[in-house]
N, C-alpha and C positions, 0 to 999 in steps of 0.2 A: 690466657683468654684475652682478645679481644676490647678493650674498653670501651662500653656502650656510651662513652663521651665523646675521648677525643682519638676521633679516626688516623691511624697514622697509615703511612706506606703502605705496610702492609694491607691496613682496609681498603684500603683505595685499591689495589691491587684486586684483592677479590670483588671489589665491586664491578670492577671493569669485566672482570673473567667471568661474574654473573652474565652480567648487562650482555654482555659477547656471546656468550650462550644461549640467553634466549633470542636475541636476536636471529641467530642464526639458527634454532629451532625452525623462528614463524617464519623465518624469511621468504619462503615461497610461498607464504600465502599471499604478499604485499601486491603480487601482482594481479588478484582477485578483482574482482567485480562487486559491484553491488549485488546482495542476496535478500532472500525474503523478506519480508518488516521492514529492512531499509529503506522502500519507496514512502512507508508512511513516517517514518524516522527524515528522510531528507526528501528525495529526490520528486517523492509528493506534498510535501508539505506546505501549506500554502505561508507558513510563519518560517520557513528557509528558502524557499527560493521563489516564493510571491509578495504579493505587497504587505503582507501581513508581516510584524516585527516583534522585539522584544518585550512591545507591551503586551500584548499576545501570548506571547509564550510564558510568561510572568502572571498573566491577570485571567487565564485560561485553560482547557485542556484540549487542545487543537488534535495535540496527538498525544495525548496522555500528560501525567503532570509529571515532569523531570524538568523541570527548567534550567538547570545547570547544565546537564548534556548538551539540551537543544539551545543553550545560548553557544555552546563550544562549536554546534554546528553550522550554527550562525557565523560562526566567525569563521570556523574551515569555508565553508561557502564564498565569505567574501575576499579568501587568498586563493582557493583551486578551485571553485566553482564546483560541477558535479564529476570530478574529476574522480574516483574511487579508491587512489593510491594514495594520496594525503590523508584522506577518512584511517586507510588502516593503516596507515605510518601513526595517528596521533592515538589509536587505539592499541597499538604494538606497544607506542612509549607510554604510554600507561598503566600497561603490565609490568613494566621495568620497573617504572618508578613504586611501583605496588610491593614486587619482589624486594629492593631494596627497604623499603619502609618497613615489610615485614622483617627481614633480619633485622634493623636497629629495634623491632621492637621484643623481638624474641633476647636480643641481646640484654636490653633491658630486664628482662624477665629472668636474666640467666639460665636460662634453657641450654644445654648440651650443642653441640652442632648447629648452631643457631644458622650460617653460613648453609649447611647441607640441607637443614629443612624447607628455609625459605627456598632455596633454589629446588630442590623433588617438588615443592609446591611451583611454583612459575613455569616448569618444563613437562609438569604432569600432564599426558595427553588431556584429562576431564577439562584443562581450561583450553585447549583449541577452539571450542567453541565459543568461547566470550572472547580470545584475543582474533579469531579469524572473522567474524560478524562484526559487520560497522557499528548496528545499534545497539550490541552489548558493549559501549563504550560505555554504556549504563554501569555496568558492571566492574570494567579495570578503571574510570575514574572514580566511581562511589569506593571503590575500597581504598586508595590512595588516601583520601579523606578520612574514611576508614577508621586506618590506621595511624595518621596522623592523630586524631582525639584519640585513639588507644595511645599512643605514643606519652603527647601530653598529659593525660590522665595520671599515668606511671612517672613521669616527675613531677608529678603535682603532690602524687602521693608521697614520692620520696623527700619535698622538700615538706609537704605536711608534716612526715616522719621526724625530719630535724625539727621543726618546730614542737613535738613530743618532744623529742627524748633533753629539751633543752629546758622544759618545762620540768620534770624531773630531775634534770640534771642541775638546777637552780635550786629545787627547792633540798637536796642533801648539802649545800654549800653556800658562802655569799664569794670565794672566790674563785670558781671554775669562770670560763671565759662563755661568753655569751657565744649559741650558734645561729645560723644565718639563718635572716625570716625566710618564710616559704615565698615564694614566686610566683604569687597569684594569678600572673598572665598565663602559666601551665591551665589551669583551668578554663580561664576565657578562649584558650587555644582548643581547649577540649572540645567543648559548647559550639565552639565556629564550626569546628572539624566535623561534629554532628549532624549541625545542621545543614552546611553542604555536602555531607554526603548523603542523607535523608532527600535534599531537595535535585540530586542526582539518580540514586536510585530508592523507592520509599521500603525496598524490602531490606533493609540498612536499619531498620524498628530496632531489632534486638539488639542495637549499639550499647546501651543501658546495660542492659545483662553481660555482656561483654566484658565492661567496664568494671563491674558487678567482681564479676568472678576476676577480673585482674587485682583487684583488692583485696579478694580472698587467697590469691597467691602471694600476694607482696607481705601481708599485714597477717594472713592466718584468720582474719576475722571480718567482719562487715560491721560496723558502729552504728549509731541511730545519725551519727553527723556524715557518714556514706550516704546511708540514706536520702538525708535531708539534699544533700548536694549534688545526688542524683534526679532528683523531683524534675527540675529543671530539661533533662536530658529523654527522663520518660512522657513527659508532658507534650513536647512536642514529638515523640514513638507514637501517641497514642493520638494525638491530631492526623499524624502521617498515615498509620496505620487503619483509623476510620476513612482516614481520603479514601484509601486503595482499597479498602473493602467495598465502599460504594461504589469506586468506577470500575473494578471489574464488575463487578456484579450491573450496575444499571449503565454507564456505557461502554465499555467490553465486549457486555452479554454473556456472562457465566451467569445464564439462566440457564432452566429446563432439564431436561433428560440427563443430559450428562451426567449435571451436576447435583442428582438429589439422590446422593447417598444418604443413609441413616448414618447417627451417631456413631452407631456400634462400627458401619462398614468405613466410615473414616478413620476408626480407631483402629483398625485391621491394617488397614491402606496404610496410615501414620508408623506403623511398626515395620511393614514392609520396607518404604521407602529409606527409612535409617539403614536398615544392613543393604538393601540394594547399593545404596551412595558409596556406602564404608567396603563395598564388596568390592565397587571399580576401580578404588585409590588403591586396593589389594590387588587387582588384575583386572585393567585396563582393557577386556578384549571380551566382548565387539563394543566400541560404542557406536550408537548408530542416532544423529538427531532425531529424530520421532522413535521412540522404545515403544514396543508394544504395550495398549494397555492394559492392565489387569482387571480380569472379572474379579469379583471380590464374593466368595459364597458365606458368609459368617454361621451359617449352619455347620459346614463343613470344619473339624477342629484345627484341622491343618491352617488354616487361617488364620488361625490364633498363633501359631508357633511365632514368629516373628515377635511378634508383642509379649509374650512371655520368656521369651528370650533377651526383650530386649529390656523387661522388669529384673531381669534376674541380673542380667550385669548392672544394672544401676543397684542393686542391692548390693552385690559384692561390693562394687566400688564406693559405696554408702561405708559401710562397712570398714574397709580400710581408709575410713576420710582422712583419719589423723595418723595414718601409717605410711608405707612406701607405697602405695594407691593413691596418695592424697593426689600428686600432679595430674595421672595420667585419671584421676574423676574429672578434675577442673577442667583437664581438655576435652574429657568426653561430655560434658556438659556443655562447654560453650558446642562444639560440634552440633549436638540436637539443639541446643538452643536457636543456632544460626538455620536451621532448617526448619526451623518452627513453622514460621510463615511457610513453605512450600510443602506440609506434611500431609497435606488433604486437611486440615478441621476448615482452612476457607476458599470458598469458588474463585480459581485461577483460570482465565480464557485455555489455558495452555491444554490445561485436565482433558477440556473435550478430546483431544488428542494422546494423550499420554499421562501419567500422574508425574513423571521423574524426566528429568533432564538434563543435560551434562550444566549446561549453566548454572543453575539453581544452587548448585553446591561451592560456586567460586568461594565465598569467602568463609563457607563451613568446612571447607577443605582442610584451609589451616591448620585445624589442631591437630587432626591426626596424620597428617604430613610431617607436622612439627613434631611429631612423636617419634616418626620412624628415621629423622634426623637426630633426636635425640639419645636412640637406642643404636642407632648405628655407631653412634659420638662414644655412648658410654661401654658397649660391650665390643667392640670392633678393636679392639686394641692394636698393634701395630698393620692391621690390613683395613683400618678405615679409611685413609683416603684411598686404598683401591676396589674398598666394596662402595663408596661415595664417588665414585669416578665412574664406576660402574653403572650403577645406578641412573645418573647423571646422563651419563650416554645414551644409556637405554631409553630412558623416558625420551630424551630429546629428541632422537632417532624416529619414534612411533610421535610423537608429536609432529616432526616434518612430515611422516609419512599422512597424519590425517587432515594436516594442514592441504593438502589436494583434495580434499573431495570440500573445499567451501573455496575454492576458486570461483565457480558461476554457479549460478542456478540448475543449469541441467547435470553437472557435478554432481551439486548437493543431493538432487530430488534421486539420480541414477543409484549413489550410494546409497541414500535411505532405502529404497525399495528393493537391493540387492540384498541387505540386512534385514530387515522385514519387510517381505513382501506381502503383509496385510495391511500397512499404512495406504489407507485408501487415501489421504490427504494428501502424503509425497505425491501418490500416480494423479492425482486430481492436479496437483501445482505443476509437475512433470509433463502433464499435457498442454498446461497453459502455458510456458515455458516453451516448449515445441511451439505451440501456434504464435507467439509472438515471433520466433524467427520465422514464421510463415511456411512452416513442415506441416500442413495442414493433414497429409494423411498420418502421419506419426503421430500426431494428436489425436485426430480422431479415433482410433486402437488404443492409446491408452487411455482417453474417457472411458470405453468401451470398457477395460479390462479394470477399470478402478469401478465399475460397477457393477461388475461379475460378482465384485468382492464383495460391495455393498450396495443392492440393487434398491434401497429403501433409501437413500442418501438425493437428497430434492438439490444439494448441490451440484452432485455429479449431471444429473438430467437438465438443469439449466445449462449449465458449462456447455456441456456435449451441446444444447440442444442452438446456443448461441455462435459456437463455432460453426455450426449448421450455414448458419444465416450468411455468415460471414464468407462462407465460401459459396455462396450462392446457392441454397438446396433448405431453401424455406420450410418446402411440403415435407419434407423429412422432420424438422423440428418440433411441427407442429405437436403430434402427440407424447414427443418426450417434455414439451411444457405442460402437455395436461397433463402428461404424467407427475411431474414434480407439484405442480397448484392440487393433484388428490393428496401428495402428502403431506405438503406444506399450503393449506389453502390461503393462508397471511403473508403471502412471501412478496416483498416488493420487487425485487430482482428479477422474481421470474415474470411478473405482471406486466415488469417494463419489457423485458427481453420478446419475451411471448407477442405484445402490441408490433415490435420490429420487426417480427418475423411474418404478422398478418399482416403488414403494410406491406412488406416486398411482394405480397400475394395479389394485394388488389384489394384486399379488404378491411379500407382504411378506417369504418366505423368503429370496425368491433376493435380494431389497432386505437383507437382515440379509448375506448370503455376500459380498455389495458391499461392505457398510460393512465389513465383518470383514478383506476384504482390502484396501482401501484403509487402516487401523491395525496390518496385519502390514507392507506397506508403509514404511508412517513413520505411528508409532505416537504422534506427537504432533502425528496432523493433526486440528487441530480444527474443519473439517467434518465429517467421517467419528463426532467424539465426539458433536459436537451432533447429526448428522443420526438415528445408531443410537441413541443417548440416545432424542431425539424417538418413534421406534419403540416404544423400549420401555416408554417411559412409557406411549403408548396402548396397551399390550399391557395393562395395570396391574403391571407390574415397575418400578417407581417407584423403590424401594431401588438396582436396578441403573441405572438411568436416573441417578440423582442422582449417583454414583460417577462417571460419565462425566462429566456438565456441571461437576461439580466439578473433573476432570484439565482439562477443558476451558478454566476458567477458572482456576487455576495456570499455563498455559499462554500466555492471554490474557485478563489478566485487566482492562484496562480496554476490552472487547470487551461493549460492550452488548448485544447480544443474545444472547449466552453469558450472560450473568448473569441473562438475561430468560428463559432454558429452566432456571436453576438454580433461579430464581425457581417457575416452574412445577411443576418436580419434588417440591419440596417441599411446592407445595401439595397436588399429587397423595399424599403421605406425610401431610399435615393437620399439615403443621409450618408452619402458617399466618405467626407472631410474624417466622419465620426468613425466609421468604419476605416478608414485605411490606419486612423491611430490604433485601433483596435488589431487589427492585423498585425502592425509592428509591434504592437506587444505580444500577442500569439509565438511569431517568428522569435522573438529574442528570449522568450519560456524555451520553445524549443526549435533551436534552429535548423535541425535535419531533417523538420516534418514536411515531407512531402505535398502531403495534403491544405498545410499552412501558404504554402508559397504556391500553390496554384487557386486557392481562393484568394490571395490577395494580387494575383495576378489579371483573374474576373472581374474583381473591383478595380484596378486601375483602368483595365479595360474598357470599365463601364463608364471609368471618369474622363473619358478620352485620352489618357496617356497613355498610349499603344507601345511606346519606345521602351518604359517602365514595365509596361507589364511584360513583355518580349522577355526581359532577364530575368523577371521572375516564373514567368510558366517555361523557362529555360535551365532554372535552378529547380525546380519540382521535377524535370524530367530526367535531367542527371540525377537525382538524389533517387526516384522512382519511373524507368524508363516507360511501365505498359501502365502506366495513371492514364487512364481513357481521359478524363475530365481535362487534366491538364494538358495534352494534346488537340484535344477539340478546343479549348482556347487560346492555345498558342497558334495553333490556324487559324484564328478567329483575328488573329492581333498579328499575323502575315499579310492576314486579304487585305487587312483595313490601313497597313502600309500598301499596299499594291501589291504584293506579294502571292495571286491566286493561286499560280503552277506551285509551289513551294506549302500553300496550307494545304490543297488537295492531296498533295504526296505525303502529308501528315496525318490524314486524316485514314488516310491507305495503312499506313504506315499503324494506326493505332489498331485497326480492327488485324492487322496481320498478327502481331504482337499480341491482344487481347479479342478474341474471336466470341469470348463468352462475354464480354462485357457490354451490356442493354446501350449505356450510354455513349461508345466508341462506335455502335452502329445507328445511333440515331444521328451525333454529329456528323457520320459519312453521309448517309442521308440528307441532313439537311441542307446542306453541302450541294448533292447530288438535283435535289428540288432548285437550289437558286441557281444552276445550272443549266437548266430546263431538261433536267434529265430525270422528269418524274418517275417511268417505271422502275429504273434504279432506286430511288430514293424509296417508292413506294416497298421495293424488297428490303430495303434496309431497315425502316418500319418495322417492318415484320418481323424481321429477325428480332428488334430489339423488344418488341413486343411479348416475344416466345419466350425472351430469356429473362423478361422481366414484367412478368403478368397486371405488378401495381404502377408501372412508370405512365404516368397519365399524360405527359408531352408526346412519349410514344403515339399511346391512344391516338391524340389531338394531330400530331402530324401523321399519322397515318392513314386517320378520318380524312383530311387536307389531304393529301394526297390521293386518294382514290374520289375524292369530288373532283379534282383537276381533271383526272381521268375520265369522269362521269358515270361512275360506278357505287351508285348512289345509295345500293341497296348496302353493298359491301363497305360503305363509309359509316351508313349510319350506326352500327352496333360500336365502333372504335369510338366516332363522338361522344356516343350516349356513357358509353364508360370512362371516357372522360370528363366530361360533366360530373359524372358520379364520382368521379376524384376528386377534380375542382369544380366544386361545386358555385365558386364566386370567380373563375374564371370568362371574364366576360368575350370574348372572341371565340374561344371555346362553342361557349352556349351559341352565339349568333352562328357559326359556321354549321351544328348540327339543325340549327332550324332553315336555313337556306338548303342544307341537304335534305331535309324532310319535304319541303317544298318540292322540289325539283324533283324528289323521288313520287310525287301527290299527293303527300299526307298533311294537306295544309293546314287541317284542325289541331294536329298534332303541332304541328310548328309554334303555336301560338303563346301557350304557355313559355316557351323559351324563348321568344319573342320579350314577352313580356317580364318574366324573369331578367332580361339583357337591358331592357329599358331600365329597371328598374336599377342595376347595378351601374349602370352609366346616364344618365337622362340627357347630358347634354348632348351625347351622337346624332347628328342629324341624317347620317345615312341608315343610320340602326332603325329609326322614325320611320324612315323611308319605305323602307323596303319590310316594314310591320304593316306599315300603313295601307301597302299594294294588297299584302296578304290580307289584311282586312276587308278590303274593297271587293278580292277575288271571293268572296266568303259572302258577301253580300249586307256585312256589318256596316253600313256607309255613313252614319254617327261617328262612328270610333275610329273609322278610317279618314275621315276629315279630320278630325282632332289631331290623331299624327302625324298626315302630313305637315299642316297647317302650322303644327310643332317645329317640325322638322324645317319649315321654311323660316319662321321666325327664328330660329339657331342660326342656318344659312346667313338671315340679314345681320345678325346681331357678333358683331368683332367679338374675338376671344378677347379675356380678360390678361 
């Protein structure tokens, strides 16, 4: 055997031919991508790749409390950036160093095959899922740690042990030779070992028990000084353990429906999931991430079988405690023990979806892996290394093979739902998935068909009904959000979505009552800041605009496109300086966003650096070629070099390329208008009008334009609905009261008249031309007042 001390040649040897093994199992997953939860694990987190830092992560629960993980990803962050290949390289070697730590600790234990168990455990397909997932690094560094305080525990005990048997061994003699004290720091190593792997992953509680039952294997017994010197170990289980009961349950949200099983139907569930787990480690086929979940009838007896089965082998193995049963109790013990936490008795987010998951069992695996390494070790007589070799391969082999389906997102979600196709979740993430690469009709069918499944699911009908929006088909959405606010009438998400979809309409009130209630809701939802922000900025309440992107980004703040509407605000305020640092931070969150580099291209624009902005609405168009927006100002930053023939053929150039986009035909248009080529422009108007009912610039230049024309009747309803957009639009307002005039409705005019004065007072043509209407009306008070106004402005130097 092996010497659980000192590693010679030989161990070195098979540690390599582990290590080489699994490596070459997960090897193909390396090449993977980041998958589900990793955005809120890294790639969103504002304590990884925003301003927010370790003190955060330590002093917080940004994104749940594992601070030893998200310090590790702290620091991947600051050598590969969001690079996804270093994430699962340091989560691969984690598993390594896992598998090894478990053999020297089986070793220790004198366990049979120590070598062949830890290894069927490291290649067992059930952990593809913790070594192929970035954010299960939860999972292969808390067990390294783990096992380390298992480790140390075991020669803490053994040197305890000498310190016995030295105590006895003195008091039958005065001249046997004294034995060596115990080595205290075993214990301190225990303790540290604990508490980082608690503060890595907190379902790591049952470490204690663990420990527990390694002292019932070393020693036959448990003393009141185990006890005592366990306290320390369970103390902080039970600090960790309340943590994580509370934040799943109040921030998680393992509230409601899901999760209000009865006592009795967790105790059902609880028997289930033991032999389900123990059934996979027996035959690995199908695993599927999201498992179906189980109804649970507890009327029905059949329900019960699980759990009286799974009473009956603990009685057997009660039974044989102190016989040849004794090991393989202790390991079926710690086994339930280690799945304690994941048996149903406490609300896990995960449950809404599934009760059982291949992760959950990473470190309850062990023992009965170790078992069937042991039993191979002990009855396999001269064909154990070829049913160990076997074995080996086998597992590795379907490990490579499931290591493919957590390559990417559309991988994963494809697999899940080819294995059960009633995870309405996969097809819900599977469509989002789609519509992020911009497969908008492939999306749109499988919303469709994840609510076939479940036609009562308020997520599916926001989802779908947001995708809507996004491809431009507003009026389609509309009734799949009422749909979803009848079933979930509290839903913030859909309140804000819902608001987005009535603004693209034209019907920006009841869009402001949306966002209003979706921030009474939960008041640091920041959709609902950025969405009504957006609003108001195009209202010109810029001031209040910018207060929201601001809570918005306190909130989340290495959230790039939050920074990219703060950015906006500001410019819309002509606090130009402030906004372009803003910008630059956007851009360097994420530098391939299209949409980043053409609003900081508008802002330079605005700042007069034409030459500046030219490269960057030049990088927005390479990165996204039919971006209407960023085209119309990259024209914009052509003409103002002198460049006319060159923006107009961009501006051609954008509606050829984007024919449904509102804004790519109002740019032609306006274009078209400083050209003196109004009835062009006036069609262009229109078009963009049709295809975008709430664009109220539309409205406004379209109004404009058909007063050029003199088509006074035809202007006035495009004004009046813009107005009704922007309502503090002051040009706006004036242009539809000069159309009202001209068309005879000069009582009419007046109010917006006055409305205009009121929004600008110091205009002295605005006076002017109030002051005629006055006069025409026969008001001749109040039409001397404004002129008379209007002339003292005249004399009086701007400030």
């Amino acid at each position: 055997m092996i010497s659980p001390r000192r590693p010679g040649l030989r161990c070195l040897a098979l540690a390599a031919v582990m290590a080489l093994a699994i490596v070459t199992a997960y090897a193909y997953s390396l090449r993977g991508d980041f998958l589900w939860d990793d955005d809120l694990h890294i790639t969103a987190n504002p304590t990884i790749i925003g301003p927010l830092g370790l003190k955060e992560i330590w002093t917080s629960a940004r994104a749940n409390y594992f601070p030893l993980v998200l310090t590790n990803f702290k620091a991947q962050h600051a050598l590969w950036g969001v690079e996804p290949f270093g994430y699962r390289v340091v989560t691969l070697a984690f598993h390594v160093l896992a598998a090894l730590a478990l053999w020297r600790v089986l070793l220790q234990l004198r366990m049979p095959g120590a070598w062949l168990g830890a290894t069927l455990w490291a290649l067992h397909p059930v952990q593809v899922e913790s070594v192929a997932w970035i954010c299960e690094l939860k999972n292969t560094q808390s067990a390294v740690f783990f096992l380390a305080a298992v480790w140390c525990w075991l020669r803490w005990i053994e040197a305890d042990g000498g310190k016995e048997r030295e105590r006895d061994v003195r008091s039958s003699g005065p001249h046997v030779p004294r034995a060596t004290a115990p080595q205290r720091w075993f214990y301190a190593g225990a303790l540290l070992g604990a508490v980082a792997a608690i503060l890595s992953k907190p379902s790591t509680v049952m470490l204690p028990v663990a420990l527990g039952l390694c002292s019932l294997w070393v020693r036959g017994r448990i003393d009141w000084r185990d006890v005592l010197r366990l306290v320390p170990f369970f103390a902080f289980s039970g600090l960790a353990a309340g943590w994580t009961i509370w934040e799943q349950k109040y921030h998680s949200g393992a509230m409601g429906a899901e999760w209000s099983q009865s006592l009795a139907e967790r105790g059902a569930i609880a028997g289930r999931v033991v032999w389900f787990y123990l059934g996979k480690l027996i035959w690995p086929e199908p695993l599927i991430f999201i498992y179906p979940r189980w109804q649970i009838a507890v009327a029905n007896p059949l329900a019960w079988v699980p759990v009286l089965a799974a009473v009956a082998a603990g009685v057997v193995l009660w039974r044989g405690r102190h016989g040849r049963l004794r090991a393989l109790g202790l390991l079926a013990a710690y086994f339930v023990a280690l799945l304690f936490p994941v048996l149903g008795f406490f609300n896990v987010y995960f449950f809404r979806y599934s009760f059982v998951g291949d992760h959950f069992q990473y470190l309850a695996s062990m023992g009965p892996l170790a078992v069937a390494g042991a039993l191979v070790a002990r009855f396999g007589g001269r064909m154990t290394w070829l049913i160990g070799a076997m074995a080996v391969l086998g597992l590795g082999l379907i490990s490579w093979r499931e290591s493919r389906s957590y390559l990417n997102n559309e991988a994963l979600w494809r697999d899940t739902v080819s294995r059960n196709p009633a995870a309405v979740m996969a097809w819900l993430n599977l469509a989002d998935t789609l519509a992020q690469a911009q497969r908008y009709e492939e999306a749109i069918a499988t919303y469709r068909r994840a609510l076939e499944i479940k036609p009562t699911d308020p997520d599916g009908w926001n989802d779908l009904g947001n995708l809507l929006v996004i491809v431009g088909r507003p009026a389609e959405a509309v009734p799949l959000f009422e749909r979803a606010l009848t079933l979930k009438p509290d839903y913030a998400d859909v309140h804000s979505n819902f608001g987005h979809a009535l603004r693209s309409l034209g019907r920006a009130d009841e869009a402001i009552t949306h966002y209003r209630r979706a921030l009474a809701l939960k008041p640091n939802h920041t959709g609902a800041l950025n969405n009504l922000g957006a609003e108001l900025a195009e209202r010109g309440q810029s001031a209040e605009a910018l207060a929201l992107f601001e809570q918005a980004v306190r909130l989340k703040p290495g959230d790039a496109a939050t920074l990219e509407n703060l950015a906006g605000a500001l410019r819309g305020l002509g606090r130009l300086d402030e906004a372009i640092t803003q910008h630059r931070e956007s851009i360097r969150l994420k530098p391939d966003s299209a949409t980043a580099h053409a609003s900081f291209g508008r802002t330079l624009l605005r700042a007069g650096r034409a030459p500046e902005a030219l490269a960057e609405l030049e990088r927005a168009l390479q990165l996204k070629p039919a971006l209407a927006s960023a085209r119309g100002h990259y024209a914009m930053a052509l003409a103002s070099l002198g460049r006319p023939a060159e923006a107009m053929a961009q501006l051609e150039r954008a509606v050829e390329l984007s024919p449904e986009s509102a804004e790519a035909q109002l740019n032609l248009g306006t274009a078209f208008a400083q050209a003196g080529r109004t009835e062009e422009a006036a069609g262009r108007f229109e078009a963009a009008v049709r295809l975008q009912p709430g664009f109220a610039t539309a409205h406004a230049n379209l109004g404009t334009a058909l007063s050029a024309l003199r088509r006074w009747g035809d202007a006035i309803p495009q004004l009046e609905m813009a107005v009704a957009l922007q309502p503090e639009a002051v040009a706006v307002r004036a242009q539809l009261a000069v159309a009202l005039v001209n068309h005879g409705q000069l009582e009419k005019a007046v109010p917006h008249f006055e409305r205009a004065v009121q929004l600008d007072p110091q205009s002295a043509q605005l006076r002017e031309h109030f002051g005629q209407v006055l006069n025409a009306l026969g008001r001749k008070r109040e039409s001397f007042e404004q002129l008379e106004e209007a002339a003292r402005l005249r004399r009086t130097p701007p400030r």
